[in-house]
Phi, psi and omega in degrees: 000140159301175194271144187327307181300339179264325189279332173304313233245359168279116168300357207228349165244105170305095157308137173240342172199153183212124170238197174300346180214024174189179141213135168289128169214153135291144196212152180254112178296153188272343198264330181262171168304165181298018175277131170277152187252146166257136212240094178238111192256098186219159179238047192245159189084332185141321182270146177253125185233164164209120156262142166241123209239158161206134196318301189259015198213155166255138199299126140285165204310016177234341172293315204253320155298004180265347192264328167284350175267019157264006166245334204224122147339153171296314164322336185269117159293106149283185167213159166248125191231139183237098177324174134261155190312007123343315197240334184322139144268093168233099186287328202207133196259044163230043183231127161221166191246151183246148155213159179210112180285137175280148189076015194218141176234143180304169170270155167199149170310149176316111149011298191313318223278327186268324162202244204195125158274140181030048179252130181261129189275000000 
């Protein structure tokens, strides 16, 4: 996780509450029109999690990569995880989550298996 103080001081993150193991923010993708996404960021349980929501929409995949690289280092894996359908929760359905157990880094697959770095098409 970055350190708290880099993320309160990203000018593209509002806070609106904060407590001990977390903070509610709107936050603005850099790339895009001016909508804002609401932003919920806790590090509590063992885990560091971030949902990112939009009233009508669900964030996309260069959206859920800005937010994470506005929480986490670059060196840092998250993951989005698909339960089994058992276990599914969907409190609010334009919402999705980033996790990271704290002290533990994932395992990942071999580079090969998922794509090609810098290979031009």
């Amino acid at each position: 996780m970055r350190d708290l103080q880099e993320i309160k001081a990203n000018p593209r993150i509002g806070i609106i509450q904060e407590s001990p193991d977390g903070l509610q923010a709107w936050w603005q993708h850099p790339k895009y029109k001016a909508t804002e996404m609401l932003v919920i960021f806790s590090w509590g349980g063992g885990w560091e999690h971030a949902s990112a929501s939009f009233k009508k929409r669900c964030p996309t995949w260069d959206e859920m990569c800005a937010v994470k690289e506005a929480f986490w280092r670059d060196d840092e894996c998250v993951i989005q995880f698909h339960p089994p359908k058992s276990e599914y929760v969907n409190n609010y359905p334009f919402c999705l989550h980033l996790w990271k157990k704290i002290g533990n880094d994932f395992e990942l697959p071999p580079s090969i298996y998922v794509g090609y770095k810098n290979k031009s098409y």
